[in-house]
N, C-alpha and C positions, 0 to 999 in steps of 0.2 A: 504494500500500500504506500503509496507518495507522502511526501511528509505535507505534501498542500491537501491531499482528503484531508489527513486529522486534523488540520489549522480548522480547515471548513468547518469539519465533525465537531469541532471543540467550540466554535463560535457558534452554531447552530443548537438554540436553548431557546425557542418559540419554532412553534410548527408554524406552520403556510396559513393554518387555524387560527392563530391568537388574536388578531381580530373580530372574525367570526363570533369567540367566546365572549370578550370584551362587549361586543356590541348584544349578546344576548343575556349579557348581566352574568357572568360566571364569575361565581369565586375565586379568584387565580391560587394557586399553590406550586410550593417548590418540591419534583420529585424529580431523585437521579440527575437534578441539574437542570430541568428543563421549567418552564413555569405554567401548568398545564391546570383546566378545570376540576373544581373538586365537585362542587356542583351547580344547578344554573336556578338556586331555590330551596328545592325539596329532595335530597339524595333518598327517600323513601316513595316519593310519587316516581323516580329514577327505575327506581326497582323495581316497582311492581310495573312498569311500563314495559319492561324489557321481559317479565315471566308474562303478561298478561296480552300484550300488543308489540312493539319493536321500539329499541332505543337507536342511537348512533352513539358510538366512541371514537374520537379521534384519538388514536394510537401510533401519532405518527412518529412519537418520541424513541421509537423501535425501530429498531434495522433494519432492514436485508439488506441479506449479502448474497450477489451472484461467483458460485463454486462452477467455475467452466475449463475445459479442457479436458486434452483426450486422458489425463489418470485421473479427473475428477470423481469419479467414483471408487476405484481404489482407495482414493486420499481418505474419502468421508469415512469407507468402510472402518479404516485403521482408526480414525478420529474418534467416531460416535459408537457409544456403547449399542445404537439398535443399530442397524445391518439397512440401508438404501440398497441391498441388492434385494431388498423384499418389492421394492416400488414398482409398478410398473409407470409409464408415462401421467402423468396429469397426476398422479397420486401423493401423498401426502403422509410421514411421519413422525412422530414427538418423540425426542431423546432427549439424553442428558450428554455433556461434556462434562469426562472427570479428568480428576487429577494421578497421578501414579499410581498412589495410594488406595485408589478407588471412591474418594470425596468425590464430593456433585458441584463443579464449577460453573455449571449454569444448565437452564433446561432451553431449549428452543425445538422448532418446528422445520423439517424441511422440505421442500417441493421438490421432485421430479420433473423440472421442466419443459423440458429436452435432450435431445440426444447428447451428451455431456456435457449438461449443463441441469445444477440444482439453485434452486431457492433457500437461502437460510434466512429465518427472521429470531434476532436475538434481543435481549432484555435490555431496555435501557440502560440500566445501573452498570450491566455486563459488558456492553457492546465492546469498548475498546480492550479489553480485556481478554473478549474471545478473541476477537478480530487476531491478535498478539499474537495469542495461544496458537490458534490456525497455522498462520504466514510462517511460526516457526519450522511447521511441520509440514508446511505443503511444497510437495517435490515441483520440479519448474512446472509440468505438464499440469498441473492444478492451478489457474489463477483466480485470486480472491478478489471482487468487485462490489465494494462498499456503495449501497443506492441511496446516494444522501440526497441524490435529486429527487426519488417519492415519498407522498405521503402517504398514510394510512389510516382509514375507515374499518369500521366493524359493524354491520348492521346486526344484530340482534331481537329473538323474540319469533312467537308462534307468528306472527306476522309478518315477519322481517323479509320472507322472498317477494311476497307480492306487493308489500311497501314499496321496497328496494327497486322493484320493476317497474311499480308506476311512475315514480322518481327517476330510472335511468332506464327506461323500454330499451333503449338500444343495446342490452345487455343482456334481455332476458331470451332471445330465442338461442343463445350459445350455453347458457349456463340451467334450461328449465330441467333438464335431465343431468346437472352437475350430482354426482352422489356426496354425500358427505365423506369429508378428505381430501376431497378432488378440487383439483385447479382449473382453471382454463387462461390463457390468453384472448387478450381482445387487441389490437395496433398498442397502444402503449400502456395496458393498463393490464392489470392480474390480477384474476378474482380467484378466491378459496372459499368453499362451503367449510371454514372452520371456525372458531373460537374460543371465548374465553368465560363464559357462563352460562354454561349448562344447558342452552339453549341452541336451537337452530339460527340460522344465517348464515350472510356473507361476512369474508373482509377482504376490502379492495385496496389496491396498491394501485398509484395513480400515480403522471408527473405531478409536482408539488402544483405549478401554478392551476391546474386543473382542480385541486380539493375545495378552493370553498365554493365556486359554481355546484362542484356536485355536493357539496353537503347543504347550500340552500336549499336546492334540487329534491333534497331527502326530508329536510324538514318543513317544504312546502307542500309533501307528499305525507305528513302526520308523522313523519317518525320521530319521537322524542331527544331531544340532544341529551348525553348521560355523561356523567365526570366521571374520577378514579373512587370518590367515593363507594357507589353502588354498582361500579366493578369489581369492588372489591367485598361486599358481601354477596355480591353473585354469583361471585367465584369462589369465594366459602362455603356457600349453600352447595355449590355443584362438588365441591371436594379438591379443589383443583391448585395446586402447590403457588405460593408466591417465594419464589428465590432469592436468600436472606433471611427469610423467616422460617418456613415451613423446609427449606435442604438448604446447605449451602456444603462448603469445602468440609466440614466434620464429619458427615455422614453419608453414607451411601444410596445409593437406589434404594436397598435392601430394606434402607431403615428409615425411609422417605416416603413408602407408598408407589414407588414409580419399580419395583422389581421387573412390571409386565413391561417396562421399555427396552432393558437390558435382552440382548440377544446371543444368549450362549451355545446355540448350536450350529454345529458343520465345524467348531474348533478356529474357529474367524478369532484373529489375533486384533486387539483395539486395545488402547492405554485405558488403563487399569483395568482389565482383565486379569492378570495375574493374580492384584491384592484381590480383587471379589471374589476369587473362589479359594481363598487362604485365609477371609477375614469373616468372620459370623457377625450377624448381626446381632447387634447389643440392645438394641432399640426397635420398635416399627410405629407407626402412624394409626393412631386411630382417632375417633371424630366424637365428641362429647356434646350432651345437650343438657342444658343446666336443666335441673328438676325443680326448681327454687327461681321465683322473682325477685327477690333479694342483693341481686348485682348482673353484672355485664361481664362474660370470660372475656379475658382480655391475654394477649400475646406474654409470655413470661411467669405467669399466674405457676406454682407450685399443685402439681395432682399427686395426691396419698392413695394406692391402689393398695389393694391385699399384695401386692408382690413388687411392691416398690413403689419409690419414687417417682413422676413421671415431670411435665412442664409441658406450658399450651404454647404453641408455635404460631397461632393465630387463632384470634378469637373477636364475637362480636353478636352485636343482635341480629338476629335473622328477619328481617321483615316477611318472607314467606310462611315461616313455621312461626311465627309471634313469639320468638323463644330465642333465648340464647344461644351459641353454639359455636365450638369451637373445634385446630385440628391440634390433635398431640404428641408429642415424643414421649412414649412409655415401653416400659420394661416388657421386655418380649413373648412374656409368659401371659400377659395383660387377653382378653378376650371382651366381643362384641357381644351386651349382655349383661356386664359385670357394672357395680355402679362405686364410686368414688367420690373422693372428696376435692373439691378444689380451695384454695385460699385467697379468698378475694377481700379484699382488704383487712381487716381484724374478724373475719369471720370462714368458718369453712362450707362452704356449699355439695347438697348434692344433686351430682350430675350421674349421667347415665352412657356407658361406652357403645359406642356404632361403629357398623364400617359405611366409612364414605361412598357415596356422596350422600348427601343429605335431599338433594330437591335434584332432579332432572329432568329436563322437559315439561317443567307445568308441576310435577307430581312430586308430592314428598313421599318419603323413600321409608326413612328413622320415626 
């Protein structure tokens, strides 16, 4: 990568958006550097727009990165602990990048593009960090191409395809048989039936000066604008890891919830594979739902099981479930079922152990 991308990447701390926000009354906040909607109001009318009807996220404060050339898949295979030779074209996978050790250095998503040629979309907080980690590793025939020229939308919600369509018709006869996971190309633009709350829709990748015609575009068509607030108990409710909280460099897949991403067979060699299958997990993930009105789980909070110790990794109130709920790192013997105590300020609450998610598609789960 040129040392003028990072200049760019390093000045570039407002999306194409920040007016947009500005002008629709958003709360601004500082996350990973960038100063992005927290919410435009109501982060609970947010939420239930997006389970109920369709939101928009401007998520443009994330990556892609284009992985092209003729060892790009080689490359990725060794890099990501899940296996792109699972993909086929237009397809779509969630891994994690670890460390030697087998620690979770960050999770992202990658497209199968094209004929050697993938889509990474990486964590804000992460971005330069993988980016780093990559370029060290990537032999010449691999070149990495940071897209600081797009933005990024996420439609979300039981409503979200046919908002989405009414909003950008010219999209909908390429993408009405997209299956979830799957990409498509359109002239300059990438749409993925994926996400990040539990819900159906798009997220579209766009040149930047193109995002706020199409996000008027979106919200001239009903769909609610949503901040990082109530993407972030959306993505509670669905069970869906935030990075830094919920895994970071300590622990592994194993003990994160994410075991289904790691791909250990056919004997496919990728960094930290060795430690994962020499290191037991000490810990796994399970998802708590307070039993008690009494307080709010909150991230850090101390959990007393019958078999140890545990701590909540994320936690908050669920506007879906009218309930509390949190995700936790607990002692490995721990089961869905089993109920605990948490310590929420001078008092111990109890809660009750689930396997996530909690709410998927409309429906709760726990």
């Amino acid at each position: 990568m040129a040392e003028g991308d990072w200049d760019y990447y390093r000045r570039m701390r407002r999306t194409p958006l920040f007016d947009a926000h500005r002008a629709a009354g958003a709360r601004m906040v500082e996350f990973a550097g960038w100063e992005m909607p927290l919410h435009y109001g109501s982060q609970i009318e947010e939420h239930h727009a997006v389970r109920r009807s369709a939101g928009v996220f401007d998520i443009s404060h994330m990556l892609a990165a284009d992985i092209e050339g003729g060892e790009a898949r080689a490359f990725l295979r060794r890099a990501l602990a899940n296996d792109v030779a699972r993909l086929p074209p237009g397809k779509a996978l969630y891994s994690c990048l670890l460390a030697e050790d087998g620690g979770v250095l960050d999770d992202l998503i990658v497209y199968f593009a094209g004929p050697d040629r993938y889509r990474a979309v990486l964590n804000a907080a992460t971005a330069q960090a993988d980016l780093e980690w990559l370029g060290r590793r990537a032999p010449a025939g691999a070149r990495i191409r940071p897209r600081t020229d797009l933005a990024m939308l996420a439609v979300q919600g039981p409503r979200a395809r046919e908002q989405f369509w009414a909003a950008l018709p010219e999209f909908r006869s390429a993408s009405e048989d997209l299956a979830s996971f799957c990409s498509m190309e359109r002239n300059e633009s990438f749409l993925a039936r994926t996400g990040y709350t539990g819900e159906d829709g798009f997220e579209l990748m766009l040149p930047a000066g193109a995002a706020p015609e199409a996000w008027r575009r979106l919200c001239a068509a009903g769909v609610r604008p949503c901040g990082l607030g109530a993407r972030d108990t959306l993505r509670l409710e669905a069970g869906m890891n935030l990075y830094g909280q919920d895994m970071d460099a300590s622990v592994t897949p194993f003990e994160s919830g994410l075991g289904w991403t790691v791909a250990l067979e056919g004997g496919r060699d990728f960094v930290g594979r060795a430690a994962l299958e020499r290191r037991a997990a000490a810990f796994q993930r399970l998802g708590l739902v307070l039993q008690e009105r009494a307080g709010v789980l909150r991230a850090h909070q101390a959990v007393r099981t019958a078999r140890g110790e545990g701590t909540i990794t994320s936690g908050s109130f669920a506007p879906t479930l009218n309930a509390s709920i949190a995700l936790a790192r607990l002692p490995a013997a721990c089961a869905p079922g089993e109920r605990v105590e948490v310590a929420v300020r001078d008092k111990r609450l109890a809660a009750r152990l689930v396997q996530p998610p909690f709410v998927r598609r409309g429906k709760i789960l726990v």
